[in-house]
N, CA, C and O atoms as a Tinker XYZ file with bonds, in Angstrom:
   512  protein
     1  N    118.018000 -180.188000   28.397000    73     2
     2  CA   118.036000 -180.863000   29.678000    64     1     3
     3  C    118.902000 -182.107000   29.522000    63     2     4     5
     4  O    118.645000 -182.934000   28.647000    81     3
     5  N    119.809000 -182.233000   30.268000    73     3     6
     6  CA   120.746000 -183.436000   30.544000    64     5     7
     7  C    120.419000 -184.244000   31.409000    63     6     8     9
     8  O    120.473000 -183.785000   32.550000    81     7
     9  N    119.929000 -185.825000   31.272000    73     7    10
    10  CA   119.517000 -186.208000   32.478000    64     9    11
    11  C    121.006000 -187.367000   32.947000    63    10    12    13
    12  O    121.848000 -187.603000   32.080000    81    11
    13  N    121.120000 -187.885000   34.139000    73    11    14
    14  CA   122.346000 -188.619000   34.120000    64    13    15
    15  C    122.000000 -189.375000   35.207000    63    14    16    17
    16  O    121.587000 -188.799000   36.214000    81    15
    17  N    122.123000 -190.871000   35.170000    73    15    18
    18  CA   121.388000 -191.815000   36.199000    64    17    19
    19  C    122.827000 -192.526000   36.941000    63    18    20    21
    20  O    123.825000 -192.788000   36.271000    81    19
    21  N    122.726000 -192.792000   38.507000    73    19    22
    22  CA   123.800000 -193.942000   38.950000    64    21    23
    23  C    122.818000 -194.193000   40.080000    63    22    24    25
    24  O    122.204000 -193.509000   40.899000    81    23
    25  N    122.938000 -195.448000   39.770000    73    23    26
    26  CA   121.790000 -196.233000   41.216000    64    25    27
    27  C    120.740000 -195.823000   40.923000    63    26    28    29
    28  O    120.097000 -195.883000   39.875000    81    27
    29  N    120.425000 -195.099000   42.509000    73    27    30
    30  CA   118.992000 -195.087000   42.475000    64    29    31
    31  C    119.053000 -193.065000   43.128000    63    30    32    33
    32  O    118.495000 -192.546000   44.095000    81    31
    33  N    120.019000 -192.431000   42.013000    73    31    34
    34  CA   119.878000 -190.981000   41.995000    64    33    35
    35  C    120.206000 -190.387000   40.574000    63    34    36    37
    36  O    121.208000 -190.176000   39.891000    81    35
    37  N    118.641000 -190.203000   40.472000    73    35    38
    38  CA   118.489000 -189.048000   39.302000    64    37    39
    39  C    119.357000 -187.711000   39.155000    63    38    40    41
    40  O    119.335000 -187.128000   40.238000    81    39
    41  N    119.993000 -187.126000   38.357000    73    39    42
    42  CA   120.125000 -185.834000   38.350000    64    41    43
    43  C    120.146000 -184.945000   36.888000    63    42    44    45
    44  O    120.940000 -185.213000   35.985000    81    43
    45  N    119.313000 -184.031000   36.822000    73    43    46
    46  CA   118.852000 -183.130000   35.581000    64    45    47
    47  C    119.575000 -181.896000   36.017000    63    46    48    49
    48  O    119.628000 -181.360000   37.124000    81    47
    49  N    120.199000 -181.530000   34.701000    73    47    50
    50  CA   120.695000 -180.587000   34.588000    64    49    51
    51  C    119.685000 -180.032000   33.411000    63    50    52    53
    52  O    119.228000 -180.657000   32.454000    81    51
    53  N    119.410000 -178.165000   33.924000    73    51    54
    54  CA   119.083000 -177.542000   33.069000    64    53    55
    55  C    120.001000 -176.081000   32.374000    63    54    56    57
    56  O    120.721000 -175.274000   32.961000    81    55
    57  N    119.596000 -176.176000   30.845000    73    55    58
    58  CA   120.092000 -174.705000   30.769000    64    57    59
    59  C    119.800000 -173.149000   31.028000    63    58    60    61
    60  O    119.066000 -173.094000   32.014000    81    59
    61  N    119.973000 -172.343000   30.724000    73    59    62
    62  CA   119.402000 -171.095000   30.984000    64    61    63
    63  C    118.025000 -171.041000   30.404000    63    62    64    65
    64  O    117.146000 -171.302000   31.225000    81    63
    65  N    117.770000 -170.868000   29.641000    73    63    66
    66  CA   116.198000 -170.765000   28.694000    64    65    67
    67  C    115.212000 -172.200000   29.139000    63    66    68    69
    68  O    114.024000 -172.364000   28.864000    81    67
    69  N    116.182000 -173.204000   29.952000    73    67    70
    70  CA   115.234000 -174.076000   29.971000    64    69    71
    71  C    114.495000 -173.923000   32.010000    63    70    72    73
    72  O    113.532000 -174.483000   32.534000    81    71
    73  N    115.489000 -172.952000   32.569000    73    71    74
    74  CA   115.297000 -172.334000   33.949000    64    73    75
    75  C    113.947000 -171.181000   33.587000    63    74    76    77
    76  O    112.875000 -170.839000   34.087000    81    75
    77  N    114.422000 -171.006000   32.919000    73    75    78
    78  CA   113.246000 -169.714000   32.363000    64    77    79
    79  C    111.946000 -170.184000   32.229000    63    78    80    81
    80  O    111.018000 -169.721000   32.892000    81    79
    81  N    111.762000 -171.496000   31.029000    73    79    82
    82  CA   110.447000 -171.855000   31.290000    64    81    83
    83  C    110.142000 -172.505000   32.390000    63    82    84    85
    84  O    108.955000 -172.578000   32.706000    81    83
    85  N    111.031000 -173.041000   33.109000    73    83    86
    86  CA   110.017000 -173.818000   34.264000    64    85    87
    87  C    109.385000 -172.775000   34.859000    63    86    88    89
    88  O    108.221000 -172.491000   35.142000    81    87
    89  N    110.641000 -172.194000   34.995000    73    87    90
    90  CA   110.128000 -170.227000   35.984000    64    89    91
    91  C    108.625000 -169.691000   36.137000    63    90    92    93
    92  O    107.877000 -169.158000   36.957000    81    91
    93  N    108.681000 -170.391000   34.224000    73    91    94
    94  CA   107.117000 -169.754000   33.705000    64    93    95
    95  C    106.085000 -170.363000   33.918000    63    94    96    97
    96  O    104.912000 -170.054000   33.709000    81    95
    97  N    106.769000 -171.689000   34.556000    73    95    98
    98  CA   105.646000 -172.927000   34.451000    64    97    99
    99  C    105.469000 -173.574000   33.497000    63    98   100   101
   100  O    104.449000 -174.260000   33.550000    81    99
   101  N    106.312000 -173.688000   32.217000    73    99   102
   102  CA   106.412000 -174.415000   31.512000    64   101   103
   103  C    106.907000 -176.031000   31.530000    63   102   104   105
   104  O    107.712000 -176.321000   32.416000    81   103
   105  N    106.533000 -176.959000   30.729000    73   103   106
   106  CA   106.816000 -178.348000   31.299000    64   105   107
   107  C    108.470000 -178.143000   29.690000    63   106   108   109
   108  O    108.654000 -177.574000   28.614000    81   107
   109  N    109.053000 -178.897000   30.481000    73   107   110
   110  CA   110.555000 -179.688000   29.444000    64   109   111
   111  C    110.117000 -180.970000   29.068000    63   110   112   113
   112  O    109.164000 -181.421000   29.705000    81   111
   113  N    110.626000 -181.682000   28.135000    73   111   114
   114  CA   110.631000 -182.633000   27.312000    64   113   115
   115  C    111.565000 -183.148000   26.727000    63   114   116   117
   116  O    111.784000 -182.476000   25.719000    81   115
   117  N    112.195000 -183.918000   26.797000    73   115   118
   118  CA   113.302000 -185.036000   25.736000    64   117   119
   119  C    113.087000 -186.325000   25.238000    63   118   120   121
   120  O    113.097000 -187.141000   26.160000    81   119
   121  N    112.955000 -186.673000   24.476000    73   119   122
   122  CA   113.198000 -187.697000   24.196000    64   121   123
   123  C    114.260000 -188.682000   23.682000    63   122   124   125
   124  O    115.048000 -187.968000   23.063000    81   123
   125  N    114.625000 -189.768000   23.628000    73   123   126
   126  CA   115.828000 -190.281000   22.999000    64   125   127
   127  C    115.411000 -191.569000   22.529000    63   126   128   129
   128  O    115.499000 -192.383000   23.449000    81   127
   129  N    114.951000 -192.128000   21.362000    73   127   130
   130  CA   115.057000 -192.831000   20.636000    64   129   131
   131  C    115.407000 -194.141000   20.089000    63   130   132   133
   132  O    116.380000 -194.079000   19.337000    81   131
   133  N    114.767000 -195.636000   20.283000    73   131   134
   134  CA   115.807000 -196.751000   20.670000    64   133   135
   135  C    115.116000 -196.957000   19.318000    63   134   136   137
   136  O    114.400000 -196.156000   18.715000    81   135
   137  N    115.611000 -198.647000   18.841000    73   135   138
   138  CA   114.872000 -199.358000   17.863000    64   137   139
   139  C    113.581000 -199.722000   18.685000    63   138   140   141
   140  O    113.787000 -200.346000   19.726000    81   139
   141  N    112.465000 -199.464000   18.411000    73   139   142
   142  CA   111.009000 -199.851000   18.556000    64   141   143
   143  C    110.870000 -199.256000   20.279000    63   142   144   145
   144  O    110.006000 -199.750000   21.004000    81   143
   145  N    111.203000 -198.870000   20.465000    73   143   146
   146  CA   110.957000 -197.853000   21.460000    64   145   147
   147  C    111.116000 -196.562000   21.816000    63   146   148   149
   148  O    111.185000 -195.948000   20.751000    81   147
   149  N    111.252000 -195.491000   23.085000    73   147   150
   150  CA   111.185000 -193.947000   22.877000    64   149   151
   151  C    111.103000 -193.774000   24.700000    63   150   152   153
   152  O    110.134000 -194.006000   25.424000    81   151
   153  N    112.249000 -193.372000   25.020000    73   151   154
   154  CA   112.520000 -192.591000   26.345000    64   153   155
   155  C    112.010000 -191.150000   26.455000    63   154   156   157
   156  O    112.196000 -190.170000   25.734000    81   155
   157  N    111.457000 -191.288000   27.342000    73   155   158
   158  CA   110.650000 -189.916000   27.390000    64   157   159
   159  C    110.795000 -189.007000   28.946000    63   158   160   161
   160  O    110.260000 -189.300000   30.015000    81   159
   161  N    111.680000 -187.861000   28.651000    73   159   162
   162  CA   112.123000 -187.415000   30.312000    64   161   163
   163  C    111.299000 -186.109000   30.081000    63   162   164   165
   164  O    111.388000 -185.334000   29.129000    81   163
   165  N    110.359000 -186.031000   31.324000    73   163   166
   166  CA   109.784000 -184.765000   31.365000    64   165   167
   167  C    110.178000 -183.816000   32.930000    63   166   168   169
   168  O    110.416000 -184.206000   34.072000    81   167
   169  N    110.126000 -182.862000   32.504000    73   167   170
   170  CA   110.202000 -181.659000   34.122000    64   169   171
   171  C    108.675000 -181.428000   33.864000    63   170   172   173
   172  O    108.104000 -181.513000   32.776000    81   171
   173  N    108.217000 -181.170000   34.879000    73   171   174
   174  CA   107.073000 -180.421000   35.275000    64   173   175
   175  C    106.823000 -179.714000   36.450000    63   174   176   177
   176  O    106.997000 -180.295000   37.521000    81   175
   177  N    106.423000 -178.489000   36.428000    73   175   178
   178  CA   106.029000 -177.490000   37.815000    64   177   179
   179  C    104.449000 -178.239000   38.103000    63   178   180   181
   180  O    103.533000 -178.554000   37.344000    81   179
   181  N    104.577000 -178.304000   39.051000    73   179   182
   182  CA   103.295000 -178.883000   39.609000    64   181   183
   183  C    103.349000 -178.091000   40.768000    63   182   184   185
   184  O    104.284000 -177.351000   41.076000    81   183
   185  N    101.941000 -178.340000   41.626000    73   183   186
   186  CA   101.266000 -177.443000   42.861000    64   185   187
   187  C    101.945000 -178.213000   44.147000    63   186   188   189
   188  O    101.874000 -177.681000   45.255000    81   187
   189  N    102.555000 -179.381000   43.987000    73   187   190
   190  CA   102.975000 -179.926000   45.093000    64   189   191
   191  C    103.470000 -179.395000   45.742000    63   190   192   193
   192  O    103.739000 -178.202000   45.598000    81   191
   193  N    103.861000 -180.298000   46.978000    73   191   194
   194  CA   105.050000 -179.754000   48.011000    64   193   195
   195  C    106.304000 -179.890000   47.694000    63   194   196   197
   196  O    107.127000 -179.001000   47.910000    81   195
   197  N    106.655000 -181.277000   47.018000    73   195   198
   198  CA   107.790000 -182.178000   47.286000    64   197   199
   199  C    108.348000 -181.893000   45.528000    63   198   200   201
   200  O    107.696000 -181.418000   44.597000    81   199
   201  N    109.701000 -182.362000   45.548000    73   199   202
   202  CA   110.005000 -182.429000   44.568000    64   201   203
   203  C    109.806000 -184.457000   44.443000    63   202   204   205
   204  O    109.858000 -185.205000   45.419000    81   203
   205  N    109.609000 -184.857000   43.127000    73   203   206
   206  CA   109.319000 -186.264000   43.175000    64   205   207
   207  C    109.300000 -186.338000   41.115000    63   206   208   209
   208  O    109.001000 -185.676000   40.122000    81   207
   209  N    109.871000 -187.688000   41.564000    73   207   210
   210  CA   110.022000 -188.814000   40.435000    64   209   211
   211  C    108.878000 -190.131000   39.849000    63   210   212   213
   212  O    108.702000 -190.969000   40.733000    81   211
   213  N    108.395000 -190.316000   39.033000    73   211   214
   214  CA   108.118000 -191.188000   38.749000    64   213   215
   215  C    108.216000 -191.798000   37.489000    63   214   216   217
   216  O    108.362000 -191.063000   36.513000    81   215
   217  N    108.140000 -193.468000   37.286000    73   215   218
   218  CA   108.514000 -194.071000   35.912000    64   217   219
   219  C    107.386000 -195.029000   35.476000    63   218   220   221
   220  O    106.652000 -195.702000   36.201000    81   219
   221  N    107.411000 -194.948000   34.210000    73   219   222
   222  CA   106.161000 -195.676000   33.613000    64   221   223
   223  C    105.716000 -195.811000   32.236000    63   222   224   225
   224  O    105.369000 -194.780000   31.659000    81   223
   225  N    105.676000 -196.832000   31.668000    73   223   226
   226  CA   105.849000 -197.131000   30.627000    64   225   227
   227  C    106.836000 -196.373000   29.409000    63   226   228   229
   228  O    106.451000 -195.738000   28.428000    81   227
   229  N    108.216000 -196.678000   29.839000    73   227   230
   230  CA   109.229000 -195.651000   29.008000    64   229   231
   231  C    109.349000 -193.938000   29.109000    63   230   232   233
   232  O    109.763000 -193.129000   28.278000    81   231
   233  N    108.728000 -193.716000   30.694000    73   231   234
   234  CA   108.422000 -192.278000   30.611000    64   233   235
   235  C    108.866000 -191.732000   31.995000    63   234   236   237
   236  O    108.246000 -192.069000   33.004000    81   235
   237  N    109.831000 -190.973000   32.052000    73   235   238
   238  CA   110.109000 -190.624000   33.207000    64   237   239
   239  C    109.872000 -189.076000   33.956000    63   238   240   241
   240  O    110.644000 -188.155000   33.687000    81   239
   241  N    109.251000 -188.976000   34.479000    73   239   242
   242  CA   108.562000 -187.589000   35.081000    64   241   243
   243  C    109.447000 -187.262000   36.744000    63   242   244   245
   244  O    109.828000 -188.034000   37.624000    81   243
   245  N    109.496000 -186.152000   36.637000    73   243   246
   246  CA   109.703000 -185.303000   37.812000    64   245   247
   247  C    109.008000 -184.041000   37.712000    63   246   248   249
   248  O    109.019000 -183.184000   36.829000    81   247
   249  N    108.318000 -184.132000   38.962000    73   247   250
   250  CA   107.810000 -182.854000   39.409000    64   249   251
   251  C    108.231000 -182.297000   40.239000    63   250   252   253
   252  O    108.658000 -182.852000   41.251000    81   251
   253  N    108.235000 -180.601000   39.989000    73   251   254
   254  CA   109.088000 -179.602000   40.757000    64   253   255
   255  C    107.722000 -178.490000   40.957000    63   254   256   257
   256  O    106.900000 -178.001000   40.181000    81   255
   257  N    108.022000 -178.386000   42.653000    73   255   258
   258  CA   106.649000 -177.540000   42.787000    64   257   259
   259  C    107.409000 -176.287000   42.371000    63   258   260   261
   260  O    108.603000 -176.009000   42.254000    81   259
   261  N    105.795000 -175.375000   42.122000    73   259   262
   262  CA   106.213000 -174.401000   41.693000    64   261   263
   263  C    106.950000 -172.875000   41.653000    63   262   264   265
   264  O    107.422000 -172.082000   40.838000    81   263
   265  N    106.662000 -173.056000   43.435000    73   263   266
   266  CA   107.236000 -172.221000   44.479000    64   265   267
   267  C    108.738000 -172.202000   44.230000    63   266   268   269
   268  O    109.370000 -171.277000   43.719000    81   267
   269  N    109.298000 -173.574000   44.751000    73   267   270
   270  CA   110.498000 -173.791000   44.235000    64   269   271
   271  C    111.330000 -173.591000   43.176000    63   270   272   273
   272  O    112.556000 -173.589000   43.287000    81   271
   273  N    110.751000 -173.424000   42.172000    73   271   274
   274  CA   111.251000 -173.622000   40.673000    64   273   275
   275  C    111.467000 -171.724000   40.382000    63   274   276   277
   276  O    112.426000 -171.213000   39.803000    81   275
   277  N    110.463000 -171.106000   40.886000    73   275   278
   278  CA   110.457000 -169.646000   40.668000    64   277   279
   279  C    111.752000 -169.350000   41.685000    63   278   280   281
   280  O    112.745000 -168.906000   41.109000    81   279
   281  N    111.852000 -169.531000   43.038000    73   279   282
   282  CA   113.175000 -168.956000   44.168000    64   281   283
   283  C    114.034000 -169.284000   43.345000    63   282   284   285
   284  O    114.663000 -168.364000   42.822000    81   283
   285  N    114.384000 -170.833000   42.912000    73   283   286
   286  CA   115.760000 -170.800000   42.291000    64   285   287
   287  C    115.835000 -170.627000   41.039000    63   286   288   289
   288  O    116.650000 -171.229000   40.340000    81   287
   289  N    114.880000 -169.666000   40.541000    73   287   290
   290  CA   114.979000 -169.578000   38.698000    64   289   291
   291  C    116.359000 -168.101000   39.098000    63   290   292   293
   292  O    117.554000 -167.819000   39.014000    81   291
   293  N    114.993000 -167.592000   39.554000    73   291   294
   294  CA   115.431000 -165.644000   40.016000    64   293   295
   295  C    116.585000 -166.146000   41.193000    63   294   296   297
   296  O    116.900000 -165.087000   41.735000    81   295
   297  N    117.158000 -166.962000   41.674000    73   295   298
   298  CA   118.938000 -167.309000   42.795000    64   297   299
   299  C    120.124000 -167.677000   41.820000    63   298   300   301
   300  O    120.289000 -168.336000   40.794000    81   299
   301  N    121.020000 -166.736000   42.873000    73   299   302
   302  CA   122.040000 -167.184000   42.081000    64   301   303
   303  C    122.576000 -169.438000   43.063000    63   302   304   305
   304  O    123.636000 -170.061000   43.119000    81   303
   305  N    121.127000 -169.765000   43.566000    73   303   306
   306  CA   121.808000 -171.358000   43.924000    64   305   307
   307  C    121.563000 -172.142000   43.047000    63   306   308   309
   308  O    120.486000 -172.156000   42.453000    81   307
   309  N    122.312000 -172.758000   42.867000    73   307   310
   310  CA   123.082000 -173.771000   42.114000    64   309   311
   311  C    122.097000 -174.810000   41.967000    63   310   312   313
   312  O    121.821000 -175.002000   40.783000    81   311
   313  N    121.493000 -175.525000   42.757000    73   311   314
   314  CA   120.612000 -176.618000   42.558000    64   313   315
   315  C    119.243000 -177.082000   43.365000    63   314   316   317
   316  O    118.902000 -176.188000   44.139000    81   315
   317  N    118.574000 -177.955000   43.393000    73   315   318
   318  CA   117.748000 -178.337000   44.168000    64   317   319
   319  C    117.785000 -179.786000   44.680000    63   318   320   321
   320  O    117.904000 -180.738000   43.909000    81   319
   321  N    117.707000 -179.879000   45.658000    73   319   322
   322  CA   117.707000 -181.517000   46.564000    64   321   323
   323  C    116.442000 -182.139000   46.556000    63   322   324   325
   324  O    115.597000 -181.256000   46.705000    81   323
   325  N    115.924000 -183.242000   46.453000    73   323   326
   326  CA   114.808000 -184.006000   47.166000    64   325   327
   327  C    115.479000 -185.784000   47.380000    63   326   328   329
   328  O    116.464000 -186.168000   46.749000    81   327
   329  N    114.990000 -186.357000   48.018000    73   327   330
   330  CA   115.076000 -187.489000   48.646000    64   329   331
   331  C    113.483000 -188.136000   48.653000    63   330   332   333
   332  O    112.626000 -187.592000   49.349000    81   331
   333  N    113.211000 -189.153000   47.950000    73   331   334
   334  CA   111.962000 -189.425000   48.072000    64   333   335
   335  C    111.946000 -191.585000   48.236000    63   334   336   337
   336  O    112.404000 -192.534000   47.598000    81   335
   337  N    111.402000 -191.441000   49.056000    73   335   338
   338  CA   111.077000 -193.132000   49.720000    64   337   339
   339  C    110.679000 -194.237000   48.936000    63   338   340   341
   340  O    109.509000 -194.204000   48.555000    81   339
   341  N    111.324000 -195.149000   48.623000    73   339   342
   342  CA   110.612000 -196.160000   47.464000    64   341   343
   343  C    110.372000 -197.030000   48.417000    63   342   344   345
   344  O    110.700000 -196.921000   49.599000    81   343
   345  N    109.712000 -198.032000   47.838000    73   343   346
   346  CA   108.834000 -199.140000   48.302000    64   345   347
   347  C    109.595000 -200.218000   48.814000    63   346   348   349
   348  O    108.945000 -200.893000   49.613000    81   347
   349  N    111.220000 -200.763000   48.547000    73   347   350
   350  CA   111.505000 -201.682000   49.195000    64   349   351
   351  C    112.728000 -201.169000   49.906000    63   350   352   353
   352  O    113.930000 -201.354000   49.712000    81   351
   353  N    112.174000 -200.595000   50.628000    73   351   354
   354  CA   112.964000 -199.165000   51.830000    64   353   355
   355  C    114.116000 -198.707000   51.104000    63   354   356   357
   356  O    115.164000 -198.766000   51.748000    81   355
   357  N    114.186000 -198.315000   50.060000    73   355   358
   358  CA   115.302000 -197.377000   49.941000    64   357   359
   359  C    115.120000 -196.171000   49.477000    63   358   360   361
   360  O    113.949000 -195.794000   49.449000    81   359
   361  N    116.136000 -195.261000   49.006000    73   359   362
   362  CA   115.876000 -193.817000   48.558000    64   361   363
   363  C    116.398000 -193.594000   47.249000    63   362   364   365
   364  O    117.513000 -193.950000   46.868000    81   363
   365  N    115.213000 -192.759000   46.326000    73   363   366
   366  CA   115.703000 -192.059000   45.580000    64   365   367
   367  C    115.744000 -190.655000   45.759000    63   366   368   369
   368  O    114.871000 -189.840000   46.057000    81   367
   369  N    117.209000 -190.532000   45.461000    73   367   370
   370  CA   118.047000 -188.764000   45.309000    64   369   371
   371  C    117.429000 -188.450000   43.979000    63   370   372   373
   372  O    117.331000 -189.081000   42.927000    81   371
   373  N    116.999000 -187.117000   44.432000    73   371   374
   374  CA   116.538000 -186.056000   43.338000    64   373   375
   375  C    117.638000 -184.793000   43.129000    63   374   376   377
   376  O    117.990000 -184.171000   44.132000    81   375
   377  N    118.197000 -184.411000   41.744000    73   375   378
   378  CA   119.152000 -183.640000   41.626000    64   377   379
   379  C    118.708000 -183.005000   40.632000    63   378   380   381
   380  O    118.782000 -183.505000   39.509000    81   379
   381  N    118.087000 -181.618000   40.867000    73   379   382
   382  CA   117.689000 -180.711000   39.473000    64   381   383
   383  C    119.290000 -179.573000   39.463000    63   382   384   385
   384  O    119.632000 -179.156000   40.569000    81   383
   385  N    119.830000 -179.310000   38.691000    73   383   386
   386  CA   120.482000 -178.341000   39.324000    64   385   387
   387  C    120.686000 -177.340000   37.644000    63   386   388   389
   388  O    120.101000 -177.847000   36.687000    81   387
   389  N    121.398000 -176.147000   37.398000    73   387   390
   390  CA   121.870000 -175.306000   36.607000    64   389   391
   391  C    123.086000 -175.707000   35.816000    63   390   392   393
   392  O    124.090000 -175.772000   36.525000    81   391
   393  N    123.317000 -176.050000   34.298000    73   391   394
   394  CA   123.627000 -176.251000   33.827000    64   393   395
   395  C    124.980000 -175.282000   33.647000    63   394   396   397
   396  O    124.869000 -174.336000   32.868000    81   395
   397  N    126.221000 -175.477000   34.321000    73   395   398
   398  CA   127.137000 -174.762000   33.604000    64   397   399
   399  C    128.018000 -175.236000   32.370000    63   398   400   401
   400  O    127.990000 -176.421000   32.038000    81   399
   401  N    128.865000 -174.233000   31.634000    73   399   402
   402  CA   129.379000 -174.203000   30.943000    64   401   403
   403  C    130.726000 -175.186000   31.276000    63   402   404   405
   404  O    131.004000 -175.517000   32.429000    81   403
   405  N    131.466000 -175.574000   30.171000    73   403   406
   406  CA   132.903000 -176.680000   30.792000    64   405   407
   407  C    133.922000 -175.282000   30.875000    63   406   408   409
   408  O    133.874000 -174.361000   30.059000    81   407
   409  N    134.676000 -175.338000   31.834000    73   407   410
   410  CA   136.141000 -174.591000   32.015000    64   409   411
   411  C    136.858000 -174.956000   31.001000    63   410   412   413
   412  O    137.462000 -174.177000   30.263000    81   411
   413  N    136.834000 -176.136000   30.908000    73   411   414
   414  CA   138.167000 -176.659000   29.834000    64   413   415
   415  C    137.563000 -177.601000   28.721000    63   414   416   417
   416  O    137.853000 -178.797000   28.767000    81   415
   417  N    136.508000 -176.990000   27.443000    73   415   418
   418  CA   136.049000 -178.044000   26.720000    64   417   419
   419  C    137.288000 -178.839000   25.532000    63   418   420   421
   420  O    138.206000 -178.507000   24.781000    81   419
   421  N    136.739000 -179.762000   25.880000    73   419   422
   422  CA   137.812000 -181.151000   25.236000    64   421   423
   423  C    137.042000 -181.980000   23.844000    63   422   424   425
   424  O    135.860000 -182.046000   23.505000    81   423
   425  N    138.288000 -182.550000   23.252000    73   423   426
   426  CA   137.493000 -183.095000   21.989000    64   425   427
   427  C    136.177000 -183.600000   22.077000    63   426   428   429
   428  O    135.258000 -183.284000   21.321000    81   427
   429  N    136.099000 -184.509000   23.157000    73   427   430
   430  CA   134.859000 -185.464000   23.649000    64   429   431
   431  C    133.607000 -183.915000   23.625000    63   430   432   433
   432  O    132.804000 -184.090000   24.542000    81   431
   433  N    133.372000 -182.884000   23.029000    73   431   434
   434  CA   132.562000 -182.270000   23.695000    64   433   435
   435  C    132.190000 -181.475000   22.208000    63   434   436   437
   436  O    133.069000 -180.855000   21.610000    81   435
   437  N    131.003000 -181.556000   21.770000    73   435   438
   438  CA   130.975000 -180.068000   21.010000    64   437   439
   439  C    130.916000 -178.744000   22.147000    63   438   440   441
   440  O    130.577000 -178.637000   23.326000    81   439
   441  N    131.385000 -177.919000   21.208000    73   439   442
   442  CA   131.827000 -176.810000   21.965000    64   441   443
   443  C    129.987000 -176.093000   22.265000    63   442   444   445
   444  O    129.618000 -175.412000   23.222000    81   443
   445  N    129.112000 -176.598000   20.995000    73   443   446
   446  CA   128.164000 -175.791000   20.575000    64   445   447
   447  C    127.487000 -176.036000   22.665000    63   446   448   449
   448  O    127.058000 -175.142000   23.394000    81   447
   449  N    127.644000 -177.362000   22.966000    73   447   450
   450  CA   126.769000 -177.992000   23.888000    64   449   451
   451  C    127.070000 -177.014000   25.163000    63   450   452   453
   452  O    126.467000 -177.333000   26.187000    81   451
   453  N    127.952000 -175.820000   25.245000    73   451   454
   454  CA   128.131000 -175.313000   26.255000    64   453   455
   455  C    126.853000 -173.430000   26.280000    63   454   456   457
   456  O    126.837000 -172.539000   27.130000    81   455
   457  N    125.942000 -173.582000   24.832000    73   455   458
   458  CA   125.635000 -172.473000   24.219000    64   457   459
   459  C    124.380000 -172.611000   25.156000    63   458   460   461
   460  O    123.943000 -173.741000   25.378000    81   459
   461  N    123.780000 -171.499000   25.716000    73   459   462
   462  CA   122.829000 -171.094000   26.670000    64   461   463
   463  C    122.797000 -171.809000   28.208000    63   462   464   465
   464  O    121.900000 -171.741000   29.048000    81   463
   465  N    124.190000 -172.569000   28.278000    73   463   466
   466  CA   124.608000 -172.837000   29.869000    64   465   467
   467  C    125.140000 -171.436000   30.757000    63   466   468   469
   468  O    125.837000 -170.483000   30.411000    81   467
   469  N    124.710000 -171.659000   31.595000    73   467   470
   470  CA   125.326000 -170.718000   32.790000    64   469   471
   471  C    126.640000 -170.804000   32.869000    63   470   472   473
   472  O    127.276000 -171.835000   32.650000    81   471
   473  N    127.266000 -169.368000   33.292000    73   471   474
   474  CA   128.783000 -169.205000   33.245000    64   473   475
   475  C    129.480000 -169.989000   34.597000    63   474   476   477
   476  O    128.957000 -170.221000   35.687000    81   475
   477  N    130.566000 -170.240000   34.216000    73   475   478
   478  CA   131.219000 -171.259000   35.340000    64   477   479
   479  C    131.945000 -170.290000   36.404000    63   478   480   481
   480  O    132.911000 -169.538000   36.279000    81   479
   481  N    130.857000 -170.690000   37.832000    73   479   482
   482  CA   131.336000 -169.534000   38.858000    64   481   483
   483  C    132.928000 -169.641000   39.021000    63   482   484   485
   484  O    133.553000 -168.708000   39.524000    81   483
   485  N    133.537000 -170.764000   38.595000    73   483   486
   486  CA   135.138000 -170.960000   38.929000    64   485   487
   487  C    136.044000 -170.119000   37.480000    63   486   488   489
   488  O    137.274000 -170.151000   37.441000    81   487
   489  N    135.435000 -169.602000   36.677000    73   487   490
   490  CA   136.229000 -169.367000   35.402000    64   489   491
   491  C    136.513000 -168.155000   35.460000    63   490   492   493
   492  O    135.693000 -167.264000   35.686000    81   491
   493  N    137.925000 -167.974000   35.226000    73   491   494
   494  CA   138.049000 -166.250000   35.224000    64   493   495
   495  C    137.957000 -165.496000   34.743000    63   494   496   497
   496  O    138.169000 -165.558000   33.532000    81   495
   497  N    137.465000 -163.893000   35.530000    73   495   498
   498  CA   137.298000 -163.117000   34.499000    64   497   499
   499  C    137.539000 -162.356000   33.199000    63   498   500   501
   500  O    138.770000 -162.355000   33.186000    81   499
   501  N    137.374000 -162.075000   32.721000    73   499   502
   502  CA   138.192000 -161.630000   31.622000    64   501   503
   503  C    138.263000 -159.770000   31.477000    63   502   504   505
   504  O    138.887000 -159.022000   30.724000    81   503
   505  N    137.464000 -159.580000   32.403000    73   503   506
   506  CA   137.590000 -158.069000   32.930000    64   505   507
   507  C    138.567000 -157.613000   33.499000    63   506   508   509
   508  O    138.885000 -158.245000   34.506000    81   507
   509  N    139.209000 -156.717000   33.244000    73   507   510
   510  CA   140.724000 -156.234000   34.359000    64   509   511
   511  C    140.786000 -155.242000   34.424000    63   510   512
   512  O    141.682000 -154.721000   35.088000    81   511
């Protein structure tokens, strides 16, 4: 799971096997590591309605109901939206979406990081 922050919009990218467990109802997990501290990003299928965010003590959670998480495991769509209301009127954007592969991987990239991503609907075939 890739998470990637600007402002006040989240967006997680997942890979194939990691679409699978939510599918299953499985929760994701990352962590990343500071001196004397520990970031902690979790997915979770929950019974809710809404897709939603929350943060707390170095721990950042999103829940994805579960309804949802199964339509777009088994779709070929691309991502999921939520918009959820914070407290000093503004919005946080929710962005779960499918992890593709790079078209054009570049030094900046292990190549390995493209291994159980989804194929890039723009890349051509190699069938003829």
């Amino acid at each position: 799971m890739k998470l990637r922050i600007r402002g006040d919009t989240l967006r997680l990218r997942l890979k194939r096997g990691e679409v699978e467990r939510i599918a299953a109802g499985t929760s994701i997990v990352e962590k990343t590591h500071f001196p004397g501290s520990t970031l902690t990003v979790r997915l979770d299928v929950s019974e809710n309605d809404d897709i939603s965010a929350s943060f707390d003590n170095g721990s950042l959670l999103v829940s994805l109901p579960k309804s949802k998480a199964m339509d777009w495991a088994d779709s070929d769509q691309v991502s999921l939206y939520a918009e959820q209301k914070l407290a000093r009127n503004g919005i946080l954007s929710l962005l779960i979406e499918k992890d593709f592969s790079c078209l054009e991987p570049g030094h900046h990239r292990d190549c390995a990081d493209d291994e159980d991503s989804f194929p890039h609907p723009s890349a051509q075939s190699t069938d003829a």
